[in-house]
PDB file of N, CA, C, O and CB in Angstrom:
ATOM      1  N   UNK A   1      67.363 100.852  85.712  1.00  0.00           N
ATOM      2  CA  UNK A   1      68.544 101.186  86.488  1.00  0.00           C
ATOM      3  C   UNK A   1      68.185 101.287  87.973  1.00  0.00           C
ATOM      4  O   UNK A   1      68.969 100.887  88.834  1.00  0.00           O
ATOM      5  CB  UNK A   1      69.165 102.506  85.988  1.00  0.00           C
ATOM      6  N   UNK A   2      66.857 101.886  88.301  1.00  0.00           N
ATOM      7  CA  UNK A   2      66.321 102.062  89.690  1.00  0.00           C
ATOM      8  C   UNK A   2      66.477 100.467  90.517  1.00  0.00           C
ATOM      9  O   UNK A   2      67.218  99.998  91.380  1.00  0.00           O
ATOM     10  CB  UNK A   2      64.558 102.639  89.549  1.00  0.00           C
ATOM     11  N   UNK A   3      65.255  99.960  89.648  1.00  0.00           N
ATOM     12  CA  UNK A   3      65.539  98.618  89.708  1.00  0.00           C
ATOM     13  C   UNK A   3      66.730  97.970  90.115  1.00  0.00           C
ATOM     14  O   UNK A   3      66.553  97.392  91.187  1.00  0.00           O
ATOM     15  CB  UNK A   3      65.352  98.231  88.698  1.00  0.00           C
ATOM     16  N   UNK A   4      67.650  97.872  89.755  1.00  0.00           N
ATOM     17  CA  UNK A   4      69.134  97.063  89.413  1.00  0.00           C
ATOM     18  C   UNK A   4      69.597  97.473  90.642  1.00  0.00           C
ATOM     19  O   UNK A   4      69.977  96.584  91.403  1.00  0.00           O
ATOM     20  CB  UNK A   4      70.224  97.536  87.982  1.00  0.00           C
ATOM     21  N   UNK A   5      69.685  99.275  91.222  1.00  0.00           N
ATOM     22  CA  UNK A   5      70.203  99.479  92.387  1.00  0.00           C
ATOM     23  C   UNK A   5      69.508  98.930  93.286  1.00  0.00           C
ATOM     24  O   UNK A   5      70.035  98.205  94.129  1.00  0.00           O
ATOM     25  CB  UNK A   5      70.393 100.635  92.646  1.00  0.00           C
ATOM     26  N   UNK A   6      68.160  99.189  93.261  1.00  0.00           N
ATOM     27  CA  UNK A   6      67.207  98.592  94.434  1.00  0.00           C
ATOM     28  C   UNK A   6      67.647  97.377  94.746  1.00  0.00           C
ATOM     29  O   UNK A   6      68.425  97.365  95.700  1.00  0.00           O
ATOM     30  CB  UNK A   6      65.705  98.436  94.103  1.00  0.00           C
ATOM     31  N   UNK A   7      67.372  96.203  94.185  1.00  0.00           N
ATOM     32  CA  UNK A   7      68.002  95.071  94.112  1.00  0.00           C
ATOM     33  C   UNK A   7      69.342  94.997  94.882  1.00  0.00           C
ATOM     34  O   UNK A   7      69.496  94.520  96.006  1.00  0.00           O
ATOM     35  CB  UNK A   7      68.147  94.808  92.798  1.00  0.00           C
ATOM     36  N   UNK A   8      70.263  95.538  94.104  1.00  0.00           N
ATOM     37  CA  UNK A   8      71.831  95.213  94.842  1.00  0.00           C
ATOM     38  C   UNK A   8      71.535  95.946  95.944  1.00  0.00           C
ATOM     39  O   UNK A   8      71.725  95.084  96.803  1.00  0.00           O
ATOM     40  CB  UNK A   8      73.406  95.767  94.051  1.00  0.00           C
ATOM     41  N   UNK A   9      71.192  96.961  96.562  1.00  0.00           N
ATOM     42  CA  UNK A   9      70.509  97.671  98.016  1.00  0.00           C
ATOM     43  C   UNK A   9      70.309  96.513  99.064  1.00  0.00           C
ATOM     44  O   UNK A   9      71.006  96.148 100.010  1.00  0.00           O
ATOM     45  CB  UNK A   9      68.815  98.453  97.731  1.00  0.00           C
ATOM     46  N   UNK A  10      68.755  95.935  98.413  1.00  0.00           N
ATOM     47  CA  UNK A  10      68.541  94.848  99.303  1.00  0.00           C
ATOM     48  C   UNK A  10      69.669  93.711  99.653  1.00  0.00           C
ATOM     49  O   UNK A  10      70.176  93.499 100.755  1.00  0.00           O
ATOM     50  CB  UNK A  10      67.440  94.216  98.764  1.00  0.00           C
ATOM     51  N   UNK A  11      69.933  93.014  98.366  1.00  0.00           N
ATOM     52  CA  UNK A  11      70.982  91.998  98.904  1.00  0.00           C
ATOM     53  C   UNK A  11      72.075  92.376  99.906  1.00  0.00           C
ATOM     54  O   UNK A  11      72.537  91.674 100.805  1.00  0.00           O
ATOM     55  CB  UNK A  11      71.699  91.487  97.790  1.00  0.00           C
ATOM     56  N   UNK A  12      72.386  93.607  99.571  1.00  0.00           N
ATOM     57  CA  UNK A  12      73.926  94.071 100.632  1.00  0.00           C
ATOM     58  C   UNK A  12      73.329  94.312 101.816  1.00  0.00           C
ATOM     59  O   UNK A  12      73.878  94.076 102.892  1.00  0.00           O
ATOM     60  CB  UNK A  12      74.953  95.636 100.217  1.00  0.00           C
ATOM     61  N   UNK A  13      71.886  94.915 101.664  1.00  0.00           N
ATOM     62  CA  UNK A  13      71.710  94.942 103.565  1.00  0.00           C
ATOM     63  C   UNK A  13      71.734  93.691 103.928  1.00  0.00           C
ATOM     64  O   UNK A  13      72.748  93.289 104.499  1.00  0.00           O
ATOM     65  CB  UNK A  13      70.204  95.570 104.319  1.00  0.00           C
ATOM     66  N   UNK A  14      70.615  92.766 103.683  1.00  0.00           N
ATOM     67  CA  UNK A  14      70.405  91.502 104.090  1.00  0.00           C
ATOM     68  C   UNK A  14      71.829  90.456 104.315  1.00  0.00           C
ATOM     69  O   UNK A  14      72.070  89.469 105.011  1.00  0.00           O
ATOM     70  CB  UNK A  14      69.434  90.984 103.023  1.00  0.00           C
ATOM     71  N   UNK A  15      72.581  91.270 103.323  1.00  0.00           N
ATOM     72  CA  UNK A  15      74.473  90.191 103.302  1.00  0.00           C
ATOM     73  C   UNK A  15      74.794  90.862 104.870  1.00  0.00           C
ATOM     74  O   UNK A  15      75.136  90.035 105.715  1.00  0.00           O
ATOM     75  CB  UNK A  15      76.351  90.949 101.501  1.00  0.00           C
ATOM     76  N   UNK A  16      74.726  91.955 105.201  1.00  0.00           N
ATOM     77  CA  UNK A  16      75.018  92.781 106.017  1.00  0.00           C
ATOM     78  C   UNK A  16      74.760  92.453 107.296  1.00  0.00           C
ATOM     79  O   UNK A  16      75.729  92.272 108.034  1.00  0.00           O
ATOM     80  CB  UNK A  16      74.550  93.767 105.721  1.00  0.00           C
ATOM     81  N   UNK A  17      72.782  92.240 108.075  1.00  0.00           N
ATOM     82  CA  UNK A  17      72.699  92.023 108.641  1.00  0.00           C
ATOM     83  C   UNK A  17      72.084  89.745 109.404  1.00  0.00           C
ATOM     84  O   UNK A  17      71.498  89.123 110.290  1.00  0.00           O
ATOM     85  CB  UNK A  17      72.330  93.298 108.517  1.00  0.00           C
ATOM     86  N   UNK A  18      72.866  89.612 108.121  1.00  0.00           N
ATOM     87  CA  UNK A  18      72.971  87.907 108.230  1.00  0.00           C
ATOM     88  C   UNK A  18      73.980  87.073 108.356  1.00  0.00           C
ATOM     89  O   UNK A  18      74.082  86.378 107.345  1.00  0.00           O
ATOM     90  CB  UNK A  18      72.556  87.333 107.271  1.00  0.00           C
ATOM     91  N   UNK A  19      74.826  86.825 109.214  1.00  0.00           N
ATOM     92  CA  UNK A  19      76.083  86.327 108.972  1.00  0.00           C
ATOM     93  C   UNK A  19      76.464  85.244 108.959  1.00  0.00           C
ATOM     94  O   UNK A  19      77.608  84.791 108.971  1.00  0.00           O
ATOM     95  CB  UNK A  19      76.740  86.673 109.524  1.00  0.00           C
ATOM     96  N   UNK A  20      75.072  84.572 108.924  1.00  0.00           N
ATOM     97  CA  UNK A  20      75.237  82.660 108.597  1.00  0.00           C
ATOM     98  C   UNK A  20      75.092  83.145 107.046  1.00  0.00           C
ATOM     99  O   UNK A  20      76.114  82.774 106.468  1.00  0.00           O
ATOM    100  CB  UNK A  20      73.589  81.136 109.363  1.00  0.00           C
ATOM    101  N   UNK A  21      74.333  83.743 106.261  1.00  0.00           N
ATOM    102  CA  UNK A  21      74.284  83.978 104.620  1.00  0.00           C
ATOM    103  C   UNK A  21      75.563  84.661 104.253  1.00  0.00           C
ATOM    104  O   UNK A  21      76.259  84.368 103.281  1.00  0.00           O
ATOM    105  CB  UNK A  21      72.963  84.975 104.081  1.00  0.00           C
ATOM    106  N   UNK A  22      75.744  85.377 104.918  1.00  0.00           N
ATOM    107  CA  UNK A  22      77.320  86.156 104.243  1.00  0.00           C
ATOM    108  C   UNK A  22      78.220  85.226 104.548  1.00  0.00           C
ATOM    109  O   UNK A  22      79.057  85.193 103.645  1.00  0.00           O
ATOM    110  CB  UNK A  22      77.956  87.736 104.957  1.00  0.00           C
ATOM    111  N   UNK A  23      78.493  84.315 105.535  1.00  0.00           N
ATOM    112  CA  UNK A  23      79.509  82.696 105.302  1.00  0.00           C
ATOM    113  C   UNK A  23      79.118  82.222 104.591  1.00  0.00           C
ATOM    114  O   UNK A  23      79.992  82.212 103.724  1.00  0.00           O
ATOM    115  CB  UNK A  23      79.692  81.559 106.204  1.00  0.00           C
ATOM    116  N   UNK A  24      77.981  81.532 104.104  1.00  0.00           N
ATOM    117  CA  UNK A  24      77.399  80.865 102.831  1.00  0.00           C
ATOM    118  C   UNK A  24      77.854  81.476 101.177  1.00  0.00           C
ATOM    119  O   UNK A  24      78.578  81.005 100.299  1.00  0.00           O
ATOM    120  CB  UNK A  24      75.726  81.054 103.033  1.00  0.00           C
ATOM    121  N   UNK A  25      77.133  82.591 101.267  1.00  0.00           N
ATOM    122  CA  UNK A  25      77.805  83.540 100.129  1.00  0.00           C
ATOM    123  C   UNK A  25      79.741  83.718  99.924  1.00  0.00           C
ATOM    124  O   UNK A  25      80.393  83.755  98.881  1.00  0.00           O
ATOM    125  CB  UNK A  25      77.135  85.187 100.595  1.00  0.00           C
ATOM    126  N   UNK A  26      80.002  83.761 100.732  1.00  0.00           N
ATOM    127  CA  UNK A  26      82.001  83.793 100.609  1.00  0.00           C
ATOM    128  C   UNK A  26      82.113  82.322 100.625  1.00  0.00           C
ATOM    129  O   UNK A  26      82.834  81.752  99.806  1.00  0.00           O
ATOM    130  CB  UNK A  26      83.181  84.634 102.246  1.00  0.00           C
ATOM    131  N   UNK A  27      81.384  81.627 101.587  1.00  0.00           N
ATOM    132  CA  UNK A  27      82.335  79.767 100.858  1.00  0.00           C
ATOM    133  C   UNK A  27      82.219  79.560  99.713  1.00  0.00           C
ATOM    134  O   UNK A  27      83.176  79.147  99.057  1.00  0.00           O
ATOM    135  CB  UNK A  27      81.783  78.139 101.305  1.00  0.00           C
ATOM    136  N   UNK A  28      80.371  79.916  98.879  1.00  0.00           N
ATOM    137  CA  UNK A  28      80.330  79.656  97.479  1.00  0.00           C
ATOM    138  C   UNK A  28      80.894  80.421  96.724  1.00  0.00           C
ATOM    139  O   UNK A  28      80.885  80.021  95.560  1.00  0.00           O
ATOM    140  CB  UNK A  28      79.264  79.571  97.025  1.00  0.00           C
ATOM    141  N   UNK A  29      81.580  81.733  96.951  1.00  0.00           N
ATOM    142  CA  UNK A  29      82.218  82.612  95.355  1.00  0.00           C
ATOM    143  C   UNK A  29      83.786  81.951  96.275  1.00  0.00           C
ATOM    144  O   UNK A  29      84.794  82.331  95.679  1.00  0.00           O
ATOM    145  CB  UNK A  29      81.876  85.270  95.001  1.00  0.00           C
ATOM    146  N   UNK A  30      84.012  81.360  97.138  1.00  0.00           N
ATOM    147  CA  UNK A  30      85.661  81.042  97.204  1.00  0.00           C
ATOM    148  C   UNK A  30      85.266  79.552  96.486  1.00  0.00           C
ATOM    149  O   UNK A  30      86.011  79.386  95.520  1.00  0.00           O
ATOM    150  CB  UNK A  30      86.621  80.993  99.136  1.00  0.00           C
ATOM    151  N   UNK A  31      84.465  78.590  96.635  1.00  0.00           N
ATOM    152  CA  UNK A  31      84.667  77.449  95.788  1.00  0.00           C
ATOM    153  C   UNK A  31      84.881  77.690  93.789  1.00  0.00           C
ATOM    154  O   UNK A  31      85.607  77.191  92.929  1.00  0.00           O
ATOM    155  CB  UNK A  31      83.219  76.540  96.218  1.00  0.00           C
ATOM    156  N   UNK A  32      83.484  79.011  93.827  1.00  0.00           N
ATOM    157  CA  UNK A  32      83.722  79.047  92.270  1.00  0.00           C
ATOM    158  C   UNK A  32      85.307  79.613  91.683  1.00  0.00           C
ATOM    159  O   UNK A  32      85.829  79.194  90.650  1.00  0.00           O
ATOM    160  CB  UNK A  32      82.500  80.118  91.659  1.00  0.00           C
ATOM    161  N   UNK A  33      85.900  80.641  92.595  1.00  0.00           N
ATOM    162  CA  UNK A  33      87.134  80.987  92.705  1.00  0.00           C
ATOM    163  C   UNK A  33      88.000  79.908  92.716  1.00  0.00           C
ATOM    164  O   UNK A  33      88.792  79.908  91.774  1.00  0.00           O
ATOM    165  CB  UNK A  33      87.296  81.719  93.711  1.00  0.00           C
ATOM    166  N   UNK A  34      88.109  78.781  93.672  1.00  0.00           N
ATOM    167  CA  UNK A  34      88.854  77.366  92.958  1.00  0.00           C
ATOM    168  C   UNK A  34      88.563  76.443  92.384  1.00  0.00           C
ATOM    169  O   UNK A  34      89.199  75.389  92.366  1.00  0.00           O
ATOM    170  CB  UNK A  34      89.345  76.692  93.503  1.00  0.00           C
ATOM    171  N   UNK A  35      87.327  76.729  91.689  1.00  0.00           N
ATOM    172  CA  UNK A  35      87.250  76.024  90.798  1.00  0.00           C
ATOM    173  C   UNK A  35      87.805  76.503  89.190  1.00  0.00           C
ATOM    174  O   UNK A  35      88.060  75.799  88.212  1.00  0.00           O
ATOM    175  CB  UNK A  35      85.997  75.726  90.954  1.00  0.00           C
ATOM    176  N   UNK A  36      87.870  77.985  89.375  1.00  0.00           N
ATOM    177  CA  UNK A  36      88.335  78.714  88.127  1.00  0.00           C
ATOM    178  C   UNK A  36      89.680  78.244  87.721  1.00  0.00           C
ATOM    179  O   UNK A  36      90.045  77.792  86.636  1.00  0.00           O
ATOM    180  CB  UNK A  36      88.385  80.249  88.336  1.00  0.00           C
ATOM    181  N   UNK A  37      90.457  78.480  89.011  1.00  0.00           N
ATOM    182  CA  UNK A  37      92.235  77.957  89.246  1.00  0.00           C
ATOM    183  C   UNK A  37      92.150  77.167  88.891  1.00  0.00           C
ATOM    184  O   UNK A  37      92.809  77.089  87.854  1.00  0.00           O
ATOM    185  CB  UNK A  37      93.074  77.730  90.416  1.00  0.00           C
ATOM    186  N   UNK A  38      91.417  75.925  89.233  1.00  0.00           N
ATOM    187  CA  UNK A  38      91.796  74.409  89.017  1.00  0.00           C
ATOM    188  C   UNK A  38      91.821  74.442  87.372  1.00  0.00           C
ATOM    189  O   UNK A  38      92.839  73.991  86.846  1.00  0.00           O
ATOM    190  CB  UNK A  38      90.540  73.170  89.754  1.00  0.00           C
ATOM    191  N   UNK A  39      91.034  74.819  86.733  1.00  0.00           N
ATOM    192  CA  UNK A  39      90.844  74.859  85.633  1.00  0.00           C
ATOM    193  C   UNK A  39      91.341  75.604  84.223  1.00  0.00           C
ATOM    194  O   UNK A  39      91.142  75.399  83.026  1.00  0.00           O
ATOM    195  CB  UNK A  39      90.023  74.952  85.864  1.00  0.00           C
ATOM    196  N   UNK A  40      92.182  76.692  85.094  1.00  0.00           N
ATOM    197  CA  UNK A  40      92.685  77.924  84.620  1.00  0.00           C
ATOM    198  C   UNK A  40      93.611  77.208  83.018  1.00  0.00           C
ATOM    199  O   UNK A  40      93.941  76.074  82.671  1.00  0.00           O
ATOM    200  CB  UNK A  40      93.819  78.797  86.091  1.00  0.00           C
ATOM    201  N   UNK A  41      93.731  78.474  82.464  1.00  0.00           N
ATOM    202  CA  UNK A  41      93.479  79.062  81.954  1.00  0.00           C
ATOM    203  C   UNK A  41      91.808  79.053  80.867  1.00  0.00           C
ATOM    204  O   UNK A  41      91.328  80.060  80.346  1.00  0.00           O
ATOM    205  CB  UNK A  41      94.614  79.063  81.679  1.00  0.00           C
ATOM    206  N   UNK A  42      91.434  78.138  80.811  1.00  0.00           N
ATOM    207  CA  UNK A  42      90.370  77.868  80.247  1.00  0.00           C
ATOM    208  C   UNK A  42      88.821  78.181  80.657  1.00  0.00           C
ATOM    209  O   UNK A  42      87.900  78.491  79.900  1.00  0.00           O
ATOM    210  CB  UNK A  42      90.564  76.782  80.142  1.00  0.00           C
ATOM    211  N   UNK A  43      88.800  78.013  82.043  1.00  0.00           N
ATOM    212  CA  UNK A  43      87.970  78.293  82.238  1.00  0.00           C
ATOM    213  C   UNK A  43      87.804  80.153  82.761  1.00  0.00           C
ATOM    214  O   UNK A  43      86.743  80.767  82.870  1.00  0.00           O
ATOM    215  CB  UNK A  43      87.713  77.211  82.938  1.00  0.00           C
ATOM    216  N   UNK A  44      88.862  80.560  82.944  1.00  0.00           N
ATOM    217  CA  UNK A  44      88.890  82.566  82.661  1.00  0.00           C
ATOM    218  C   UNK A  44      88.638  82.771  81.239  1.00  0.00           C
ATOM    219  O   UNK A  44      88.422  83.961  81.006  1.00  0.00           O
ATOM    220  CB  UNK A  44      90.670  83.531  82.972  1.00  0.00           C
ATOM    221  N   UNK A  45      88.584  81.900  80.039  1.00  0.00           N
ATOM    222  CA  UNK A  45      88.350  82.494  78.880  1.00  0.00           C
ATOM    223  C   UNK A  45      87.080  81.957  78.119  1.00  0.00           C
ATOM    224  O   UNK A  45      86.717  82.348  77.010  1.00  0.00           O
ATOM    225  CB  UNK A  45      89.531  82.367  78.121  1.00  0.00           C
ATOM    226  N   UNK A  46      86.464  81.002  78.886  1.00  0.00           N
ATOM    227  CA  UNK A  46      85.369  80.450  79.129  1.00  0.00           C
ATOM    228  C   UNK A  46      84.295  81.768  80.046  1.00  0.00           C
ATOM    229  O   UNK A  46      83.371  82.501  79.695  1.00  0.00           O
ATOM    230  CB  UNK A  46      85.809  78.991  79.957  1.00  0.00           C
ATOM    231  N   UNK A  47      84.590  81.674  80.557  1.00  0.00           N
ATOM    232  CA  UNK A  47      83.699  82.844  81.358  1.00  0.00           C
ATOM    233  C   UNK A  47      83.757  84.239  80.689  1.00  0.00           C
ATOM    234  O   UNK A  47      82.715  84.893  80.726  1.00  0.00           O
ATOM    235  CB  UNK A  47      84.270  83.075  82.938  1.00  0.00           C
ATOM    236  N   UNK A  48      85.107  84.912  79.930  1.00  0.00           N
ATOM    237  CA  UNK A  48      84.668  86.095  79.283  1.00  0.00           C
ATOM    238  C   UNK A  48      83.861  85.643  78.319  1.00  0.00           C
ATOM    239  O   UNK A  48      82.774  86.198  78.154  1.00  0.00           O
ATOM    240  CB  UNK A  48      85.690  86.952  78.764  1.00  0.00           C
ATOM    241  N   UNK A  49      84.183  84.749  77.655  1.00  0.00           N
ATOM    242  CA  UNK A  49      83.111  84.404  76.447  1.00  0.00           C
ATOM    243  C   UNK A  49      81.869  84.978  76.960  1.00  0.00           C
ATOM    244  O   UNK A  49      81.102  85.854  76.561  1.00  0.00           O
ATOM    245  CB  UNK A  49      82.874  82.703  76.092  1.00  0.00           C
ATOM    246  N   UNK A  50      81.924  84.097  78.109  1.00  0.00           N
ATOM    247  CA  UNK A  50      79.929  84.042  78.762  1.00  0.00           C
ATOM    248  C   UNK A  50      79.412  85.397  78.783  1.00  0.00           C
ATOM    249  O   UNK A  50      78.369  85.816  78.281  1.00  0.00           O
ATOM    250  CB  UNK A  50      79.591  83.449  80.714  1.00  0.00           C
ATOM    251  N   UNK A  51      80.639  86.254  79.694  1.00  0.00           N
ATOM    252  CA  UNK A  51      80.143  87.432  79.798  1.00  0.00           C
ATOM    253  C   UNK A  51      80.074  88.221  78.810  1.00  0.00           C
ATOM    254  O   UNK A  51      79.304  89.160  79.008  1.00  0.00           O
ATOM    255  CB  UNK A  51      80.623  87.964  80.572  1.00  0.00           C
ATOM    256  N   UNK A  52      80.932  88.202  77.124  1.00  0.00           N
ATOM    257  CA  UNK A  52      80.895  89.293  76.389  1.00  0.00           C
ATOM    258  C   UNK A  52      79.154  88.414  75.155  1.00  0.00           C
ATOM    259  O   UNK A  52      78.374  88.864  74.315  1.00  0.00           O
ATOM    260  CB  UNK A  52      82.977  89.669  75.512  1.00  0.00           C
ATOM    261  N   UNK A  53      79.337  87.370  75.672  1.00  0.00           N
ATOM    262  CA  UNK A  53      77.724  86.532  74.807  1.00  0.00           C
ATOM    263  C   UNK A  53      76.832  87.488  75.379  1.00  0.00           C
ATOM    264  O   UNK A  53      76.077  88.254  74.780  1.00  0.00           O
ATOM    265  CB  UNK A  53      77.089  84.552  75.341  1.00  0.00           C
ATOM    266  N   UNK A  54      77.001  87.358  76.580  1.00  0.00           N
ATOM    267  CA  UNK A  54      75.550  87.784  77.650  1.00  0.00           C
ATOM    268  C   UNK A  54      76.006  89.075  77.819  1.00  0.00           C
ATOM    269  O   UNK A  54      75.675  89.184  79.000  1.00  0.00           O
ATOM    270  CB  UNK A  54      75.242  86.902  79.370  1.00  0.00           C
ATOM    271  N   UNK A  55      76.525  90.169  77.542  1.00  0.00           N
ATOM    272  CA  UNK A  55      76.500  91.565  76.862  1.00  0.00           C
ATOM    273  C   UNK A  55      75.944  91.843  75.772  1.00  0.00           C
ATOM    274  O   UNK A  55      75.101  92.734  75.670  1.00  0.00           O
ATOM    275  CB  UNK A  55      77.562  92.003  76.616  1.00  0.00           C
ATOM    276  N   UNK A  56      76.455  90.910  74.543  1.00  0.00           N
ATOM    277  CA  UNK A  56      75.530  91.311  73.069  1.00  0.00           C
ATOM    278  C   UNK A  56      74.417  91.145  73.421  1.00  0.00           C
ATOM    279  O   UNK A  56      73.629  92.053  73.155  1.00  0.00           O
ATOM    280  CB  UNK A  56      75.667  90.482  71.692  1.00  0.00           C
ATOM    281  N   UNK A  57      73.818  89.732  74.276  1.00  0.00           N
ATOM    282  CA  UNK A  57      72.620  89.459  74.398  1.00  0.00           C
ATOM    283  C   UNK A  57      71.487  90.876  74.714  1.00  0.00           C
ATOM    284  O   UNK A  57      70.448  91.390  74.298  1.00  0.00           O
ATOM    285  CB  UNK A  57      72.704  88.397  75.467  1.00  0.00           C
ATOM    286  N   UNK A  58      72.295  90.990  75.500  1.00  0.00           N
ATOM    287  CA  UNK A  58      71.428  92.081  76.353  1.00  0.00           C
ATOM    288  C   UNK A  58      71.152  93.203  75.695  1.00  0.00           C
ATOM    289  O   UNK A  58      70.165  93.897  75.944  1.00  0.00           O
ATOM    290  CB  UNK A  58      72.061  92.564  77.584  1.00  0.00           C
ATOM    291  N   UNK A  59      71.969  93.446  74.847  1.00  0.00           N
ATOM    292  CA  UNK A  59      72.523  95.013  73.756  1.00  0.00           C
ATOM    293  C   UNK A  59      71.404  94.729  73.051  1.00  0.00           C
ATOM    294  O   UNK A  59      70.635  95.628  72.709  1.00  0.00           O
ATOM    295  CB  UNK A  59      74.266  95.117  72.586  1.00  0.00           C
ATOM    296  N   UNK A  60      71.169  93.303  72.725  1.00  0.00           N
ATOM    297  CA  UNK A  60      70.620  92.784  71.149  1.00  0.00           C
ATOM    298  C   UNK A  60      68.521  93.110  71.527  1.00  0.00           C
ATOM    299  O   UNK A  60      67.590  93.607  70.894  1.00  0.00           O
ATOM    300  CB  UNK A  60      71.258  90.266  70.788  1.00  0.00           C
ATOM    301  N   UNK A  61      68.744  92.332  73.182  1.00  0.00           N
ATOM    302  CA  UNK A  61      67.341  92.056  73.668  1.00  0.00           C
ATOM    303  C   UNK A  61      66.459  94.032  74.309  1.00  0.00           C
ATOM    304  O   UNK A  61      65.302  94.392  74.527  1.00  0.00           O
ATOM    305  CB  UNK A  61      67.685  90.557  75.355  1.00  0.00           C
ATOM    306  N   UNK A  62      67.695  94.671  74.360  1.00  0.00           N
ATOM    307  CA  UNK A  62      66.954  96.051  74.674  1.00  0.00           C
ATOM    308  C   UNK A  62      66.833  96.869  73.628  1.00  0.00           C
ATOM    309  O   UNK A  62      66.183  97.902  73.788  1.00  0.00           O
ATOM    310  CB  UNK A  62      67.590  96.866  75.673  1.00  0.00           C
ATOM    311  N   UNK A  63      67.466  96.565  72.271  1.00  0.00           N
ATOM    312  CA  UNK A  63      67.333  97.762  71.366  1.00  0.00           C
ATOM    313  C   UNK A  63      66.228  96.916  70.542  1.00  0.00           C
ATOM    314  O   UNK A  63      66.005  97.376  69.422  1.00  0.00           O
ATOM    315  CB  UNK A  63      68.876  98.380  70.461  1.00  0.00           C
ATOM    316  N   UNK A  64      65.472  95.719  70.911  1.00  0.00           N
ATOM    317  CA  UNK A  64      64.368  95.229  69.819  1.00  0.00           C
ATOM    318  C   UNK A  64      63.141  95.843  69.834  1.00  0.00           C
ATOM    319  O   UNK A  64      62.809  96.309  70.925  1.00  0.00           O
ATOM    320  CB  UNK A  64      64.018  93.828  69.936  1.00  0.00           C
ATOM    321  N   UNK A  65      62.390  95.968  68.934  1.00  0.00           N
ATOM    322  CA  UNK A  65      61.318  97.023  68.794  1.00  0.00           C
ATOM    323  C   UNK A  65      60.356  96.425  69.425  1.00  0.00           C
ATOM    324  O   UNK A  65      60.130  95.253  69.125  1.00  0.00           O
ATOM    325  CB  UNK A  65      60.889  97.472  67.410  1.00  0.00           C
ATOM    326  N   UNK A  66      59.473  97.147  70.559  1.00  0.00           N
ATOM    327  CA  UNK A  66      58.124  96.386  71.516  1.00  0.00           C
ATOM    328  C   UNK A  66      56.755  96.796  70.435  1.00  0.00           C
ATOM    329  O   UNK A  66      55.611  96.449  70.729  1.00  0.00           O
ATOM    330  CB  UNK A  66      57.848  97.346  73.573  1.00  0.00           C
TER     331      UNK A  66
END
């Protein structure tokens, strides 16, 4: 969890104090954003899939015995 915050920490400063990367970062989540539309409805139920797969995944990959 330390981890995970640390991480998102860094990226938001660095989004923060870079503003050729923070234009880079908003053109690419506004293209994936029309690319969702273009595609809609299918591809919003395409992507929960992904995300509720890659939830079990994760559920499945932390409760396995080391």
């Amino acid at each position: 969890m330390v981890r995970l915050v640390a991480l998102i920490s860094l990226a938001s400063g660095f989004l923060a104090i870079s503003p050729r990367f923070r234009q880079t970062a908003w053109d690419g989540l506004a293209d994936m954003v029309g690319g969702l539309d273009r595609y809609s409805p299918f591809s919003y139920i395409a992507l929960g899939a992904a995300l509720i797969f890659g939830f079990f995944f994760l559920l499945k990959a932390s409760a396995a015995p080391r």
